[in-house]
Residue, then its C-alpha position, 0 to 999 in steps of 0.5 A: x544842653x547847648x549854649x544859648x549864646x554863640x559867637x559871631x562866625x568869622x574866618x580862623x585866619x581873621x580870628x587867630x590875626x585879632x588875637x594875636x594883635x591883641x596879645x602883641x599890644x598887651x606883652x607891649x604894654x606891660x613891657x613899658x610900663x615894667x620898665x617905666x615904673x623900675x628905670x623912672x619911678x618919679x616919671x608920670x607917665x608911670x601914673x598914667x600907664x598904671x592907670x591906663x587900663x583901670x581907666x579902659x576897663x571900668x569904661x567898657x564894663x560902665x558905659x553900655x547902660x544909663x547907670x553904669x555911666x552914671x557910676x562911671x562920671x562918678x568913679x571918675x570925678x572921685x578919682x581926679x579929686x583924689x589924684x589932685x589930693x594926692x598931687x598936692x600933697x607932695x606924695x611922689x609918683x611911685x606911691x600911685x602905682x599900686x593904688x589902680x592894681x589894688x582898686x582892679x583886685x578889690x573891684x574884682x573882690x567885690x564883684x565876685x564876693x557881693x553875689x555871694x551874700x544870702x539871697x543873692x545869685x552867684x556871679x559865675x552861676x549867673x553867667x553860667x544861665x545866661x550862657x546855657x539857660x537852665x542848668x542842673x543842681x550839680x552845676x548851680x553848685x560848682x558855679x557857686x564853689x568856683x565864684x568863692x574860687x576867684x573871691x580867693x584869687x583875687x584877695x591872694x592877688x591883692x595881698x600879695x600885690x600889696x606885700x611885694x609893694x612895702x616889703x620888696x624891691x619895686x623891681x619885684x613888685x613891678x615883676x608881679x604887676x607889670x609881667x606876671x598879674x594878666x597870665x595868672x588871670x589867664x592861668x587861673x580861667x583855663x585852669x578852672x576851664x580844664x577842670x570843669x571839662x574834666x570833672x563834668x564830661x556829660x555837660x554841654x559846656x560852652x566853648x571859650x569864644x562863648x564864654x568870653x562873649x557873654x562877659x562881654x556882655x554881662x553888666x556886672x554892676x546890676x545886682x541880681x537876686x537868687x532864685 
């Protein structure tokens, strides 16, 4: 069975060049914002770049529909709201850091966890039909066991997150968030990737390109029922 979705065609050079710029600016990013948040922890530009990709991320995943916009003002309105609260209330700046990570993980939970419920279709089995279309029971079901697979990941992510925070030295926690918390993501999807190949060899699966576009695509604050 092949993937009803294909990536746009372009040159390996141009395709290797945006990858490897995107990598660049991200081990950037996550260089500077370990170091703010351990050398100047009261800075509020550690605020700002904690919260900087929750920021980009809701935004791209809200803002392709009417009613993810709509969340989004929201999301946004209430999160002002509460960071002049927090402000206010004299709360120094190294408090926040770990408020956008634990929202990304909790997000994430519920994202994964919500499609679980009875009667709804399994996140990663839903976009497992948009890439390929029908797919066989044995694949309905290994989508279903890998969406409670990521449930897990994430809620060990925000655990651990939020145990390094109040129990260890802020230099280890940033370690774990700053450096450690996007290669685990990576880890944990090519991981789940290899698996897959190996545990299924007769299936058409899509390549990563594929994959990464239909989540592009994928509008994951609109519910979906189960067959």
């Amino acid at each position: 069975m092949s993937s009803s979705i294909e990536p746009v065609s372009r040159s390996p050079r141009t395709r290797w060049a945006k990858v490897m710029l995107f990598a660049a600016a991200v081990m950037s990013y996550q260089a500077l914002a370990y170091f703010i948040t351990v050398y100047h922890p009261g800075s509020h530009l550690g605020e700002s770049l904690v919260a900087a990709p929750v920021v980009l991320v809701t935004a791209g995943l809200l803002l392709r529909t009417a009613r993810g916009r709509l969340i989004f003002m929201t999301l946004t309105a209430a999160g002002i709201v509460g960071f002049l609260l927090w402000r206010s209330a004299g709360a120094h700046a190294a408090w926040f850091y770990p408020v956008p990570y634990m929202t990304v993980y909790l997000m994430l939970l519920w994202a994964f966890g919500s499609t679980l419920l009875p009667g709804r279709l399994p996140l990663i089995t839903r976009i497992a039909t948009l890439v390929h279309g029908e797919i066989p029971i044995e694949i309905v079901r290994y989508t279903r066991s890998i969406t409670w697979a990521w449930c897990v990941f994430f809620a060990a992510m925000a655990t651990i997150s939020a145990s390094l925070f109040l129990f260890a030295p802020l230099r280890v926690w940033s370690i774990f968030n700053s450096l450690l918390n996007l290669p685990l993501v990576v880890l944990m999807f090519l991981g789940e990737y290899a698996w897959r190949l190996w545990r299924y060899p007769h299936f058409s699966h899509a390549s990563i390109a594929t994959m990464l576009q239909a989540m592009r695509n994928f509008e994951f604050h609109r519910p979906s029922a189960g067959r």
